[in-house]
One Martini backbone bead per residue (centre of mass of N, CA, C, O) as a GRO file, in nm:
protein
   72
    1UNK     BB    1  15.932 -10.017   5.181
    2UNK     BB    2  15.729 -10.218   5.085
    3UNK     BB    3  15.709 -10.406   5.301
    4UNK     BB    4  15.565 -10.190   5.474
    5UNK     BB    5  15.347 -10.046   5.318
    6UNK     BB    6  15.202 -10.350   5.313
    7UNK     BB    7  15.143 -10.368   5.587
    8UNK     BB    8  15.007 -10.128   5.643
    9UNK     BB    9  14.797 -10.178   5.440
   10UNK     BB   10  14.700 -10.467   5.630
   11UNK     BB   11  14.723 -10.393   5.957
   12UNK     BB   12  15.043 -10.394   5.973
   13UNK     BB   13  15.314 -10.328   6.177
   14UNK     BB   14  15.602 -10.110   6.097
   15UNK     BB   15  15.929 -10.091   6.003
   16UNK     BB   16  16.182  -9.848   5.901
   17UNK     BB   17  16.541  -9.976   5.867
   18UNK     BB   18  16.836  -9.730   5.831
   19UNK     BB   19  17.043  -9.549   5.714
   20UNK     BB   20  17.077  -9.192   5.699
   21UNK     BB   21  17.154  -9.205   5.381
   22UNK     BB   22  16.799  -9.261   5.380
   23UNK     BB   23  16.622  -8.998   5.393
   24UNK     BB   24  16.549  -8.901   5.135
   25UNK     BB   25  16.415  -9.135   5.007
   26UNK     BB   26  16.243  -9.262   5.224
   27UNK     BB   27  16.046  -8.989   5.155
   28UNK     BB   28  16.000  -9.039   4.856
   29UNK     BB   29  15.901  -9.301   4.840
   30UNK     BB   30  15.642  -9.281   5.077
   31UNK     BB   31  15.498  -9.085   4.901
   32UNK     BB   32  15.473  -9.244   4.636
   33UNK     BB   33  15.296  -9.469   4.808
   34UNK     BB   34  15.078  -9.325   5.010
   35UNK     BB   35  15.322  -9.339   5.274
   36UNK     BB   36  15.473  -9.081   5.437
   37UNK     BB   37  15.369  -9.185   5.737
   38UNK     BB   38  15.620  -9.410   5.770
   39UNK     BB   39  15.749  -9.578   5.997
   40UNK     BB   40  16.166  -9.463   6.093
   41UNK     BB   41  16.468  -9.590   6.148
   42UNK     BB   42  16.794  -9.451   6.185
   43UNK     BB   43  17.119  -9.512   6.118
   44UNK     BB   44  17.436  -9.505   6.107
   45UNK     BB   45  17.663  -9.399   5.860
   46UNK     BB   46  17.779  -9.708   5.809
   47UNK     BB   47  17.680 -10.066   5.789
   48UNK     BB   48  17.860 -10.275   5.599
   49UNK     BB   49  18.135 -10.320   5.800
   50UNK     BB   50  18.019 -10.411   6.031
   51UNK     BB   51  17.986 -10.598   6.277
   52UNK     BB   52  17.815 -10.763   6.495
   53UNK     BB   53  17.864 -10.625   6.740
   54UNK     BB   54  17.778 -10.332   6.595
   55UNK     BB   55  17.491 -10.420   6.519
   56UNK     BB   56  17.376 -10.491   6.781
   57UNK     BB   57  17.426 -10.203   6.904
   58UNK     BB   58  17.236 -10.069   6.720
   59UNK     BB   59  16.989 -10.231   6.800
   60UNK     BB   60  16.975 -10.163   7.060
   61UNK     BB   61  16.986  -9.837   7.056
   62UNK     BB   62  16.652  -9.876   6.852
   63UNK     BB   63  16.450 -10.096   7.032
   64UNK     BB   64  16.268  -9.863   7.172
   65UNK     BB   65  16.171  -9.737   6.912
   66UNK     BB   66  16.056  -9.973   6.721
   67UNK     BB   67  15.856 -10.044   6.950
   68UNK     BB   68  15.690  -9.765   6.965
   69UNK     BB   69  15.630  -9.727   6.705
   70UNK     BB   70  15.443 -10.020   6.700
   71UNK     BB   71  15.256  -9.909   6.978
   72UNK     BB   72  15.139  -9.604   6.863
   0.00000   0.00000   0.00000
């Protein structure tokens, strides 16, 4: 989160991808960096075991989604 705010901050846009177990973090810690509606994308929960295979499938599925948010 430090690390988009940074660029956001300096007017890099950017995304913060986690996977959905850090909704309630990822909304606390963007408050309190005094960017609340810093762009993000959540994927399924857990991401840890996962093969590379479906590391890959997950982000098939929301680069279209991270595309969208870094050029609306």
């Amino acid at each position: 989160m430090h690390d988009i705010v940074d660029l956001e901050s300096r007017g890099v846009p950017g995304v913060f991808v986690a996977s959905s177990e850090f909704v309630t973090g990822a909304d606390a810690q963007s408050a309190a960096l005094g960017f609340p509606d810093v762009a993000r994308i959540f994927v399924e929960h857990p991401i840890q075991d996962r093969t590379d295979d479906e590391m890959r499938a997950l982000a098939v599925g929301v680069i279209d989604s991270v595309i969208g948010e870094i050029i609306s």
